[in-house]
C-alpha positions in Angstrom: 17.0 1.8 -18.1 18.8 -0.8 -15.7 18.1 -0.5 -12.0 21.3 0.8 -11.6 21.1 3.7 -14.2 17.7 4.6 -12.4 19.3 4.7 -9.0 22.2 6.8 -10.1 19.5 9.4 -11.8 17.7 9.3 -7.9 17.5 11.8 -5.8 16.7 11.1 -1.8 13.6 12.9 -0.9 13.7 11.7 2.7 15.4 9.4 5.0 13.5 6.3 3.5 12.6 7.5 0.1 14.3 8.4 -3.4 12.4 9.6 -6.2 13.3 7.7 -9.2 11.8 8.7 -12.8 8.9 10.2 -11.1 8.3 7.4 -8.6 8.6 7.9 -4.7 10.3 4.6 -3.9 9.6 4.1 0.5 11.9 1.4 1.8 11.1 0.4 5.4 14.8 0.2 6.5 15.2 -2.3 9.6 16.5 -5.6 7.9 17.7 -6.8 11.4 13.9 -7.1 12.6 13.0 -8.0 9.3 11.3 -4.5 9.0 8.9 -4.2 11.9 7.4 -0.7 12.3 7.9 0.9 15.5 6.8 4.5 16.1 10.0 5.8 14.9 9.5 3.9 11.0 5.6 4.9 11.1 6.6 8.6 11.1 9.1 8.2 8.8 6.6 6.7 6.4 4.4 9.7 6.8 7.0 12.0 6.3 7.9 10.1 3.1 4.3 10.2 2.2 4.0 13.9 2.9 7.0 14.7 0.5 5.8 12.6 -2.0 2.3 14.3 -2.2 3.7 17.0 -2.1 6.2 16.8 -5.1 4.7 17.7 -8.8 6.8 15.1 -10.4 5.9 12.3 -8.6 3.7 10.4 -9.8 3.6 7.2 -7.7 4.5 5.5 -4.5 6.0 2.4 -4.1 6.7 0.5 -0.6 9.3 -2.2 0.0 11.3 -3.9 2.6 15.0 -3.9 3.0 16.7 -6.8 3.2 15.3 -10.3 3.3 11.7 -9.4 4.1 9.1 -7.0 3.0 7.7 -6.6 6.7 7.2 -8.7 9.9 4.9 -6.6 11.0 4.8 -4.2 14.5 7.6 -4.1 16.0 7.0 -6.0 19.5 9.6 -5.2 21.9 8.4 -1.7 22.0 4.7 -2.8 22.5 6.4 -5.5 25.7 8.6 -2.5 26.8 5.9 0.2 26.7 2.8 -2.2 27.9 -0.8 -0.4 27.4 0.2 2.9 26.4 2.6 1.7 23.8 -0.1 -0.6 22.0 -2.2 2.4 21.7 0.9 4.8 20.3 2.3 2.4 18.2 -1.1 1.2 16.7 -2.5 4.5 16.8 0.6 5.8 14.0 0.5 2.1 12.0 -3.4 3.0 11.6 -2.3 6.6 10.4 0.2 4.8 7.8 -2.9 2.7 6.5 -5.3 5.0 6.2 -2.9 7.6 4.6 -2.0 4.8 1.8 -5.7 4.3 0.9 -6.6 8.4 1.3 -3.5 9.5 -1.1 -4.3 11.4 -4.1 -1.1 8.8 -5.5 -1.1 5.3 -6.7 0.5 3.4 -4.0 2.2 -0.2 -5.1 3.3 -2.4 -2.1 6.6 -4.9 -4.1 6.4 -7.8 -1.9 9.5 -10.0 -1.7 10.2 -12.6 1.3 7.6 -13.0 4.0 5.0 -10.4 4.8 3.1 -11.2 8.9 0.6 -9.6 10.4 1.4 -6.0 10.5 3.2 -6.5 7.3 -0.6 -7.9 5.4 -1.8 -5.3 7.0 0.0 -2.7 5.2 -0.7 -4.7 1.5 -4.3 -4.5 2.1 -4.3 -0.7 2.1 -2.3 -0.7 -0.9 -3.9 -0.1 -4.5 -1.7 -3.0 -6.0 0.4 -5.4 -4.6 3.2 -7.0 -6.4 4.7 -10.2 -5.1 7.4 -12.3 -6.3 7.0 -15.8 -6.7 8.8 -17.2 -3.0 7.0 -14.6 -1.0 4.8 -15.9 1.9 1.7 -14.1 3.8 0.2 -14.8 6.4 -1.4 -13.0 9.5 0.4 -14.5 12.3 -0.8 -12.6 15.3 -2.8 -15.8 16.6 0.9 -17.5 16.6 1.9 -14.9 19.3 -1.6 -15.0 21.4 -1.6 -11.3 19.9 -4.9 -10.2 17.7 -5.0 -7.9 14.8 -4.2 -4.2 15.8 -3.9 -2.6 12.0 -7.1 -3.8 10.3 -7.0 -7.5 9.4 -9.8 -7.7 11.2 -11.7 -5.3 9.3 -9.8 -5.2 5.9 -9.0 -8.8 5.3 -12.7 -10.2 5.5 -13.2 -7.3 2.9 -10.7 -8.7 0.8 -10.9 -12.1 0.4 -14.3 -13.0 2.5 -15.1 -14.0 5.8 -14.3 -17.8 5.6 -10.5 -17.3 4.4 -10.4 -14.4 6.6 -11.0 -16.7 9.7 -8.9 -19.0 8.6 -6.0 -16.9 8.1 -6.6 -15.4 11.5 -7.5 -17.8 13.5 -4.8 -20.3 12.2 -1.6 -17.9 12.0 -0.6 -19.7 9.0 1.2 -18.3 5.9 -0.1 -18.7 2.5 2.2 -18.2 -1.0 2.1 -15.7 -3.3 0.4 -17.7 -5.9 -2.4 -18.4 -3.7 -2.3 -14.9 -2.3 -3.2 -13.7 -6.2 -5.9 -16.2 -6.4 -8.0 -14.7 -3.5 -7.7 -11.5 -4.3 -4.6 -9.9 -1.8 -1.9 -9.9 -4.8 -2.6 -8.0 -7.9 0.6 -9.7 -9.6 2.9 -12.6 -8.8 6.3 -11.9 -10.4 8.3 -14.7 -11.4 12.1 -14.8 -9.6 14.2 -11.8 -10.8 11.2 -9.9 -11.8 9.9 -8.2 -9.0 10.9 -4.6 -10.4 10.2 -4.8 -13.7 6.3 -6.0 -12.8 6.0 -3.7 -10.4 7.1 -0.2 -12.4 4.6 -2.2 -15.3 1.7 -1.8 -12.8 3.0 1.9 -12.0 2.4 2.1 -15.7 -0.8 0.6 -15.3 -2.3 2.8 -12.4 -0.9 6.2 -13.4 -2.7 6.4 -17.2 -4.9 9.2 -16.1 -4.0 12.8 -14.4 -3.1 13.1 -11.3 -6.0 15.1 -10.0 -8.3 12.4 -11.7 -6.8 9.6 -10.0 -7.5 11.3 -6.7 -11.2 11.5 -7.2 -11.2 8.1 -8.3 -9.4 6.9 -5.4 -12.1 9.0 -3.5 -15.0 7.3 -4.9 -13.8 4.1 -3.9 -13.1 5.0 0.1 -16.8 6.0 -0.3 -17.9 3.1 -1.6 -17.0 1.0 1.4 -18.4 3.7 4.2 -22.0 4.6 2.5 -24.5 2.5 1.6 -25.7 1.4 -1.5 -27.7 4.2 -3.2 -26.4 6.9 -1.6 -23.0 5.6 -2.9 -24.1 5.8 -6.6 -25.5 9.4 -5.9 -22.0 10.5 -4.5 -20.4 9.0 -7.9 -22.8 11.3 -10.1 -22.1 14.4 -7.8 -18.6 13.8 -8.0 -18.4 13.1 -12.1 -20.6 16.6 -12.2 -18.3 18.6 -9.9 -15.2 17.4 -12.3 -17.2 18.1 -15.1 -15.7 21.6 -15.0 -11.8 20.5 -14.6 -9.5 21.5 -17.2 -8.2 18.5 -17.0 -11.3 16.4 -18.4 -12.2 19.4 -20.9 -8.2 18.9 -22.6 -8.7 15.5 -22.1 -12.4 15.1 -24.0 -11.2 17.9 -26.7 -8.1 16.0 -27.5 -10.6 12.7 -27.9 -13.2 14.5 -29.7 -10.7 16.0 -31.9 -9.3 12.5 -33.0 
């Protein structure tokens, strides 16, 4: 199916989001400021989020940019305009957006195209894949600004990619490509020119093999995994594997194996 049979088959779900053969497609819609969340776009995302979740056909998320960009990251003339109070509103519903991507019982795919700064990284590392074409560029950027990381580079980017390249990307502001971006660790695919779609809706294939409520738990496990320590996270893995020992879903699924 071409992009264009798929969109005409759509159906909007929200303001930013169409469902499209069973993936929740969220575009951040503010080209002009090459997609910079404000307040306004964070709920939105939510809202998309919550409909998604919340629809038995969908299967997947996927989050894009409009325009030239994927994301330039907060949206700084409301932070200027608001002063203290508006760091802490706006950061307070980007940090919602992040957290909500890592905690969703759905795959969640950022399709990078253009350049991706600061807020924009941020929202990639909370994803479960990231796609990026070939002439995309990320960076952090908040250093070029005398601004610091409000939406977890600091915390989820030395994570990622280690502590050395972390510092560097912060402290420098500078941009790295997408090739370079695969090779430590922030892009699960680079996607030659032309071929951003097509390599993403392969890694929606990818992510989505299993049942939804599987896919859940496993996400589950893996937000553990980062907040408990060592043992007791291989003890919540067992408890959790013996609690879904009793789906339906595994019982079908090991039957239908067993049977074969």
């Amino acid at each position: 199916m071409t992009q264009a049979q798929a969109q005409e088959t759509s159906r909007a779900l929200t303001r930013i989001c169409r469902i499209e053969d069973g993936i929740a497609w969220i575009t951040m819609d503010r080209p002009d400021k090459a997609n910079a969340v404000n307040t306004a776009l964070a709920t939105d995302i939510l809202a998309a989020m919550d409909a998604a979740e919340h629809t038995q056909d969908v299967r997947a998320v996927v989050l894009s940019g409009d325009g030239r960009n994927f994301c330039a990251g907060a949206d700084l003339a409301e932070l200027l305009d608001g002063g203290a109070p508006a760091f802490r509103r706006l950061l307070n519903a980007f940090r919602d957006v992040c957290t909500r991507f890592e905690s969703s019982p759905l795959p969640v795919i950022a399709m990078i195209h253009g350049a991706a700064r600061a807020g924009g990284l941020e929202l990639m590392l909370c994803c479960d894949a990231v796609v990026a074409e070939q002439g995309a560029t990320i960076g952090d950027a908040h250093m070029l600004r005398n601004l610091l990381p409000g939406g977890g580079n600091s915390v989820r980017l030395p994570r990622t990619i280690g502590h050395q390249r972390a510092k560097w990307m912060i402290l420098s502001g500078q941009s790295i490509t997408a090739a370079e971006a695969q090779a430590w660790g922030i892009v699960t695919v680079c996607a030659p020119q032309g071929a951003l779609r097509a390599e993403t809706l392969r890694i929606v294939a990818d992510l989505t093999v299993g049942h939804r409520e599987t896919i859940a738990k496993a996400k589950s496990l893996l937000i553990a995994a980062d907040v408990l320590g060592f043992e007791e996270a291989l003890e919540n893995e067992i408890v959790h594997l013996e609690q879904h020992a009793s789906s339906p879903v595994l019982k079908e699924s090991l039957s239908g194996f067993l049977r074969v």
